[in-house]
C-alpha positions as CSV (number, residue, x, y, z in Angstrom):
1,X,-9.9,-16.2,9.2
2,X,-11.2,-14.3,12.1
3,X,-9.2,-12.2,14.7
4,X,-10.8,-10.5,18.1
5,X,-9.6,-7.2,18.7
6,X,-9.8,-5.9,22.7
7,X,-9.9,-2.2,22.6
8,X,-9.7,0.2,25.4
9,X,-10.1,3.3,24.5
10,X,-12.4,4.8,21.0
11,X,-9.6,6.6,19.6
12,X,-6.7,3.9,20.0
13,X,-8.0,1.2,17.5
14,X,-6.0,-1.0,15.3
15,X,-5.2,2.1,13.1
16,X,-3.2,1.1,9.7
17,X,-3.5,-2.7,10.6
18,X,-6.6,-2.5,9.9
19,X,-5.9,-2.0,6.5
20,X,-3.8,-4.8,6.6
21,X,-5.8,-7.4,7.8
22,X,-8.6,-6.3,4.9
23,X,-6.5,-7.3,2.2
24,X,-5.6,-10.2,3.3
25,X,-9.3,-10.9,4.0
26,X,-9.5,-11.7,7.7
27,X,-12.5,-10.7,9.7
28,X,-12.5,-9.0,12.7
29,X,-14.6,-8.5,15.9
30,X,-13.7,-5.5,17.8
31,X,-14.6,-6.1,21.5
32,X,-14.1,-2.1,23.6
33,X,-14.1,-3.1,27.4
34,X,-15.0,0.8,28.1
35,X,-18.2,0.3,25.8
36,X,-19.3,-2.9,26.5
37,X,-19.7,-5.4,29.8
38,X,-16.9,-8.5,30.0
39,X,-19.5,-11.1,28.3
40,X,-16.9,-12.4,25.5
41,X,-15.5,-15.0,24.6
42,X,-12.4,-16.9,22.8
43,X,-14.3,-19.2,20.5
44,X,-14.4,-19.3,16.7
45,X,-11.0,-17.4,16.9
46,X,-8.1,-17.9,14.8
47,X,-6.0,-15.2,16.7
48,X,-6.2,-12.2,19.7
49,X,-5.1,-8.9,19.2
50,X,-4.8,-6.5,22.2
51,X,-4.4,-3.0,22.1
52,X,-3.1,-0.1,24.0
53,X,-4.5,2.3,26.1
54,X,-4.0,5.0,28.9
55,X,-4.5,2.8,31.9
56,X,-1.4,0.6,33.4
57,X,-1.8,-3.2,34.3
58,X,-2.2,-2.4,38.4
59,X,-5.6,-0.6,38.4
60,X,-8.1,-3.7,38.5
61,X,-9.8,-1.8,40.9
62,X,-10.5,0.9,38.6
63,X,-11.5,-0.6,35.9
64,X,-13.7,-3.7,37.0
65,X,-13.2,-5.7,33.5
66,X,-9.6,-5.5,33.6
67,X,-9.6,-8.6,35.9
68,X,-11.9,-10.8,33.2
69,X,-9.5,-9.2,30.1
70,X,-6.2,-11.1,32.0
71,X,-8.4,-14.2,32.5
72,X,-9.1,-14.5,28.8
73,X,-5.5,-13.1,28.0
74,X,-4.4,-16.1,30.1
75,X,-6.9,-18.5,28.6
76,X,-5.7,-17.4,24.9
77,X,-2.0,-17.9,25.6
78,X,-1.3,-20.7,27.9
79,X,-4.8,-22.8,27.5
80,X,-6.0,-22.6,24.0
81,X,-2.3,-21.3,22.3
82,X,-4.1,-19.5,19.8
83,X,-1.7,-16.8,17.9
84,X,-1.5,-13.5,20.1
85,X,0.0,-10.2,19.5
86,X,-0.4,-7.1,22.0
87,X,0.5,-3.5,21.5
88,X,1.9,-1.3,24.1
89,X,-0.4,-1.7,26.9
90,X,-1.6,-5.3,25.5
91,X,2.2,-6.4,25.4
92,X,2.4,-5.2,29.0
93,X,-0.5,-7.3,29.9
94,X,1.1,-10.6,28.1
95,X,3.8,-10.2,30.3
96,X,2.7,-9.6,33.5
97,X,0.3,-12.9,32.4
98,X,3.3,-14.9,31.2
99,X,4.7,-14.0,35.0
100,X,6.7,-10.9,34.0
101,X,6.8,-7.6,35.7
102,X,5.7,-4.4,35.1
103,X,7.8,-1.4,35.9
104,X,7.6,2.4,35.8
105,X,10.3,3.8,33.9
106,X,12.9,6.2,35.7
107,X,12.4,8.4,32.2
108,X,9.2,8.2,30.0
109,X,9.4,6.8,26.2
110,X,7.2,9.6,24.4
111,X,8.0,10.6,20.6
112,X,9.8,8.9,17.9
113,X,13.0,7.0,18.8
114,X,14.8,3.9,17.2
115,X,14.1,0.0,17.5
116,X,16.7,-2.3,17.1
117,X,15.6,-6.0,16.4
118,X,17.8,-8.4,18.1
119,X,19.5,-11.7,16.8
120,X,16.9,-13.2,18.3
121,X,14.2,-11.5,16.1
122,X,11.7,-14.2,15.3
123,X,10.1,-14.7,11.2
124,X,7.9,-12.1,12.9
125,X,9.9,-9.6,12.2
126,X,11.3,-11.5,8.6
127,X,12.7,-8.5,5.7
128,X,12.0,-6.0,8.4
129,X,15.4,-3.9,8.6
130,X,17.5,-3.9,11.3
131,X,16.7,-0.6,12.4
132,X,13.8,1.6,12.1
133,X,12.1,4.8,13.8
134,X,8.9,3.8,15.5
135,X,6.5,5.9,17.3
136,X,6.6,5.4,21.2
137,X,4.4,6.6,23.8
138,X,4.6,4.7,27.3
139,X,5.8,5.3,31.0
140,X,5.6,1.6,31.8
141,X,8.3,-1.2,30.6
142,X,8.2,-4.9,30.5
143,X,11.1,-6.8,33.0
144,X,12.1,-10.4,34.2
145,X,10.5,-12.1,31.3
146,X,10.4,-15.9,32.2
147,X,12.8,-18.2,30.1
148,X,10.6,-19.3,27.3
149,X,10.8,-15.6,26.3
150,X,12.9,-14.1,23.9
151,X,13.4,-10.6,23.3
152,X,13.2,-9.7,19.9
153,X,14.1,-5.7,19.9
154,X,14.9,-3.2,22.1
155,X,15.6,1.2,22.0
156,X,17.7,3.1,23.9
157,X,15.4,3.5,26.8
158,X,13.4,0.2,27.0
159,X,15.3,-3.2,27.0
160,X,12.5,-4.6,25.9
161,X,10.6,-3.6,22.8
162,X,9.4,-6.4,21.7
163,X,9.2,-10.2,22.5
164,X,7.9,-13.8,22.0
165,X,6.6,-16.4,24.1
166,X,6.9,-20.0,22.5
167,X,6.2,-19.0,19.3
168,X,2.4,-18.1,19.0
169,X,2.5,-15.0,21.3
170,X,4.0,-12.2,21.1
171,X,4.6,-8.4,22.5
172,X,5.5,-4.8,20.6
173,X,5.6,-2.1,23.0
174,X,5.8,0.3,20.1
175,X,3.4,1.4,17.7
176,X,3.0,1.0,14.0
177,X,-0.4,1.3,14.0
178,X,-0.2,5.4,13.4
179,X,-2.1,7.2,10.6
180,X,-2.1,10.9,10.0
181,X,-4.7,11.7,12.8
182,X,-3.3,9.7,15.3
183,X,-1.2,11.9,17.4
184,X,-4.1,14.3,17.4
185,X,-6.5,11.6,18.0
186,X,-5.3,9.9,20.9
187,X,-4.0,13.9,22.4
188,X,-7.8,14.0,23.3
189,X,-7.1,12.0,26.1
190,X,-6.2,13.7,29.0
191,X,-3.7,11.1,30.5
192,X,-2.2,10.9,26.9
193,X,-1.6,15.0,26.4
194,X,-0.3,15.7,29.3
195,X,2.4,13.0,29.2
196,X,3.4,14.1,25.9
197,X,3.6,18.0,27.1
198,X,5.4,16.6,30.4
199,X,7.6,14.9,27.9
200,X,8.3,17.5,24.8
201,X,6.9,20.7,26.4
202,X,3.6,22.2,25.4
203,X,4.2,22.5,21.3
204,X,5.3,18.7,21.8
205,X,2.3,17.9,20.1
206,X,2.8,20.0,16.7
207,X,6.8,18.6,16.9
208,X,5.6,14.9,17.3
209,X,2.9,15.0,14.6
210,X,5.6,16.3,11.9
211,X,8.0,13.4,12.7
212,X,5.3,10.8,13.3
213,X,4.3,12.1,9.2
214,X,7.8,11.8,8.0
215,X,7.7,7.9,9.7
216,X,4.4,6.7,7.6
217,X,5.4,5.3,4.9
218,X,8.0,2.8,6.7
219,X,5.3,1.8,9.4
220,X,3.3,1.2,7.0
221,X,5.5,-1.1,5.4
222,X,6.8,-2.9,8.8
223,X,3.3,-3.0,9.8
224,X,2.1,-5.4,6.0
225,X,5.1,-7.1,7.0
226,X,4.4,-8.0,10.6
227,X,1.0,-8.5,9.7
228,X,2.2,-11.0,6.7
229,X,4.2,-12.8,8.6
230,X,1.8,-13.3,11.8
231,X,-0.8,-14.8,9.1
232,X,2.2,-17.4,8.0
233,X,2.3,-18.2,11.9
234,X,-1.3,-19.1,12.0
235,X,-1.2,-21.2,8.6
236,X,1.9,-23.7,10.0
């Protein structure tokens, strides 16, 4: 199998699902739209994978290849209905392109808080508990899904944490991605540190990186999970 990966950013890559997808022996083709021009395409694909990044879903203007990413988001989902999955700002980009909105949040979502899978959690999120910490970083939040979605989790300050679309695409507006380095990592981006010290003050990076530590081992696990069950998906 082969996946394409749409990166944003250099330092917010697929993280510990890389991992993943090595031992189950899929390939992958890592496409960076801040690198490289918009000349890609969907063929040859057994899944798309979109990641997160510091820009929000409104600023075509600033980025020029945000436009051509929708288009081929649009194409994947709804044309070809190849398996998708998004992350953070990739599941705010499925739903804006399933005809969802895309809203700033009265109260940013930035540290380690709970997700709570729904009764309509989907064998995506099979032998996953019920409950978990997850790490969350976002100002933006999903709303007015159409009716072929379900919502499959949600915390305490987004309804909406994570969600299907008929089966083969889905949404996870938190992160399980995370390694040691990662709060570090992505803390070299301007947009990215000051939204954390806006959020947990100026040592919030040093208190984030100790939880986010404590979290590994279970987003590791949910992560092989996920991942597991995604590759079932693809095998119906």
């Amino acid at each position: 199998m082969k996946f394409l990966i749409f990166q944003h950013i250099s330092v917010e890559g697929l993280g510990y699902f890389e991992e993943c997808f090595k031992k189950h022996g899929i390939d992958i083709d890592i496409h960076n739209f801040s690198k490289k021009d918009s000349d890609v395409t969907l063929k040859d694909y057994d899944s798309l994978w979109v990641l997160g990044g510091p820009m929000n879903t409104d600023q075509e203007e600033k980025f020029s290849w945000m436009r051509t990413e929708k288009n081929l988001i649009s194409e994947a989902v709804l044309k070809r209905k190849i398996p998708f999955m998004g992350i953070c700002l990739g599941c705010q980009l499925l739903a804006e392109t399933l005809g969802g909105n895309i809203r700033r949040m009265k109260r940013p979502e930035i540290g380690v808080a709970n997700v709570t899978l729904l009764d309509k959690a989907s064998s995506l999120f099979h032998n996953c508990p019920k409950t978990f910490k997850a790490l969350h970083w976002h100002s933006y939040q999903a709303t007015d899904l159409p009716d072929e979605c379900d919502i499959l989790a949600k915390s305490n300050l987004c309804d909406i944490q994570a969600f299907s679309y008929q089966d083969h695409a889905f949404g996870i507006q938190f992160h399980l991605e995370e390694t040691k380095d990662t709060v570090e990592s992505w803390c070299t981006v301007p947009e990215y540190k000051k939204s954390l010290e806006q959020a947990l003050g100026s040592d919030g990076i040093n208190y984030i990186n100790k939880i986010v530590q404590n979290i590994l081992p279970q987003s590791k696990e949910i992560a092989e999970l996920i991942v597991k069950n995604f590759i079932k998906k693809i095998h119906k």
